[in-house]
Structure formats: C-alpha cells, structure tokens
C-alpha positions, 0 to 999 in steps of 0.5 A, a space after each residue: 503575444 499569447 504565448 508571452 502572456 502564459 510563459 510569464 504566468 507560468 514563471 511568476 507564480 509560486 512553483 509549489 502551486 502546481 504541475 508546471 510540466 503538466 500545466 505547460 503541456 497542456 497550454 503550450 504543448 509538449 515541445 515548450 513543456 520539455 524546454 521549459 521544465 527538463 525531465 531531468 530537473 523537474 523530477 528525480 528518477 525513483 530506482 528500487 531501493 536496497 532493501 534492508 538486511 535481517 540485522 537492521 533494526 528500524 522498528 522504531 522509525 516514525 515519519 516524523 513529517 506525516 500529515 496529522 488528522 483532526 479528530 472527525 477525520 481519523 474517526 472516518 478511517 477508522 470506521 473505513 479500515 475496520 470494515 475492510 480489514 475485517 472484510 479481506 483478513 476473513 471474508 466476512 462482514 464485521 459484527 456491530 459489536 466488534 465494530 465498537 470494540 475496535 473503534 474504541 481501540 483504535 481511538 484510545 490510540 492503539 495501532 491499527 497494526 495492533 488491530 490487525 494482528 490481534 484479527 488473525 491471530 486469535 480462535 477465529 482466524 485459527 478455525 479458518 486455518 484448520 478448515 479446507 480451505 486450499 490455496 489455489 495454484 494462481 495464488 501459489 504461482 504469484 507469491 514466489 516471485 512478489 514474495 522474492 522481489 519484495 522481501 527476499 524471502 524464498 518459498 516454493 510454489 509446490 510448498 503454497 499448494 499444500 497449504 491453508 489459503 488462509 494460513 498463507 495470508 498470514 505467514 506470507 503477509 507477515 513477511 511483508 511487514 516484517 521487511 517494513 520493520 526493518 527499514 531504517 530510513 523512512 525515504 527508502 521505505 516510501 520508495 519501497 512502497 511506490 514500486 510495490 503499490 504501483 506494481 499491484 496497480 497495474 496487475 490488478 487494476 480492475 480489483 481495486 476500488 480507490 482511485 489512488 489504490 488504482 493510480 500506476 505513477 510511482 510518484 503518487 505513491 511516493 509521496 502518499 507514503 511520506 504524508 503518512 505514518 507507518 502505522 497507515 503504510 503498514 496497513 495499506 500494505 496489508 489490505 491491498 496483498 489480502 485483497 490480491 490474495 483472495 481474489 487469486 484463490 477465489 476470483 474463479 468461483 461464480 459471484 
C-alpha cells in the first residue's frame, strides 16, 4: 500500500519539480526507479560536439534564454570575478583602487571579457612575460593534449618548454576563447563547456573550490552554461585554465 501511496505522489506532481529518477531511487529503490524513469527517456545522452571550424562567425551569439540578475546580485559577482580573475591572471592581490576602477566598468556594462583582455594585455602583464619565469614541464606535458581536444590547435611540448609561463597563459588561453567565438550555435557550446568543465573537475578536483566548479556530471554544467551569458561562460572558461595553469607551473613550490 505504501508503495502505492509513493507511485501516486510521484506520478501527479508537476515533473518539472524534481529529480524523479533520484527521488524514486531513493524511495523505492534502484529497480522501481529504472521501471519508472528509463535512462533512455529520462535523460538525453550528451556526445561531443563538432567543434566549429575557423571560417564559422558566431561571434555575435547571445543566449538569449540566460537568467537575468537583479542589481545587488550582479554587484556580488562582479566584487567575485574581479578579485579572481586578478588573482589567477597575475598571482597577486588587486589593489583598492584597481577594485574600484573595474567595478565601475563592469557596472557601466562593460564586459568581463573586456576586463580580462584589458589585464594581460597591458605594461603589466607584459613585464611579467619579459621576467624568468619558466614554464614547467608538467604544464607543457598538459597543454597539448587539452589544447588539441578542445580547440584543434597544435603546439608541441618542446616549443611550452621555452616559453614564458606567463605568455603561454595567455596566447594558450586565447585559443580557448577564440574557439567560443566560433561557435554558431549556443546549444553546442554549452555541451562544449560540460565536457571541458567536467573533464578539469575530475583531474583537478582537489584545486577547486565551488562546489559546482568541483561537480563531475556533465549535465550540471550543461545546464549552468545554457542559464547564463557568454560573456560569464567565457570567463568561467578562463579563470578555471588560468587556475589549472598555475597550479601545474607551481603546484611543486612550498606553500
């Protein structure tokens, strides 16, 4: 009768609401759960997607079903990104000053990618690539393969080796971006996102420190990227390789 009881509850309330899959489970069991909710209708099985080629033009692509934030809330992750992405682009703490000067931007609607250009490409970041700074062979082992994989970009490990760690931050990244731009269709670009998200996730767990940045389902960064703008996917993007970056060239330092 109890079991009655749940399938009824389970069946008449809105299936927007919940998990049903992981509801049932947990009620009923993983049995009932797979009788109820059939892997192949509950969810629909993300593949990687064809990435775009160099002639596609999807620079001006909006995801136009992105979540809006109220002004005290967008205030919030703007005092958030500047203090990171300041933090992973040059290893150092923004000044108050600096703080100020962005938020102002980014609050006269400029683009956090705007922000993040303007950081490593001014006198600043370019004094740190002129420094010795080396790139370390755990960082020129990683890039090539990621690199590949997720922009179809070639360079060779021997060629990192002689670089600027912090000139390969930024010309590796670029690509990066530069592949987001090329996307025309903002479905495949989240998917594009999941599988680069989730694949940072699970080799560099321990690194991060937000719980979804942690999080290994692809479906949860799916559905993160389609609630947002490019803008904040881009910078998300860049932040976690920045992060994973540094923590390869450095991670072998004492702390």
């Amino acid at each position: 009768m109890k079991t009655i009881i749940i399938i009824y509850f389970l069946l008449s309330v809105p299936a927007y609401s919940f998990d049903w899959r992981e509801l049932a489970s947990k009620l009923l069991g993983q049995q009932w759960s797979s009788r109820l909710f059939p892997k192949d209708i509950q969810t629909k099985e993300i593949t990687f997607p064809k990435l775009p080629g160099k002639t596609n033009k999807g620079g001006s692509l909006k995801n136009t079903h992105a979540q809006k934030m109220g002004h005290e809330q967008k205030q919030k992750y703007d005092y958030v990104f500047l203090n990171e992405v300041f933090k992973v682009t040059r290893l150092g703490e923004i000044s108050d000053p600096e703080l100020m000067k962005w938020f102002n931007v980014l609050s006269q609607q400029g683009s956090r990618e705007g922000v993040y250009h303007a950081l490593v490409l001014d006198s600043t970041y370019y004094n740190l690539e002129q420094k010795e700074y080396p790139t370390h062979p755990k960082l020129a082992r990683f890039i090539p393969t990621h690199l590949e994989k997720y922009t179809k970009s070639r360079i060779k490990e021997s060629q990192l080796k002689q670089l600027n760690f912090f000139l390969v931050k930024r010309v590796v990244i670029d690509k990066y971006i530069g592949l987001i731009d090329q996307f025309t269709d903002y479905d495949d670009l989240s998917t594009w996102y999941a599988f680069l998200s989730s694949d940072l996730s699970k080799s560099f767990n321990h690194i991060f420190k937000s719980s979804i940045r942690k999080n290994h389902d692809l479906m949860t960064h799916k559905k993160w990227a389609l609630s947002v703008s490019k803008d904040l996917l881009k910078s998300e993007v860049y932040i976690k390789l920045h992060t994973v970056m540094n923590y390869l060239n450095y991670s072998d330092q004492k702390q």
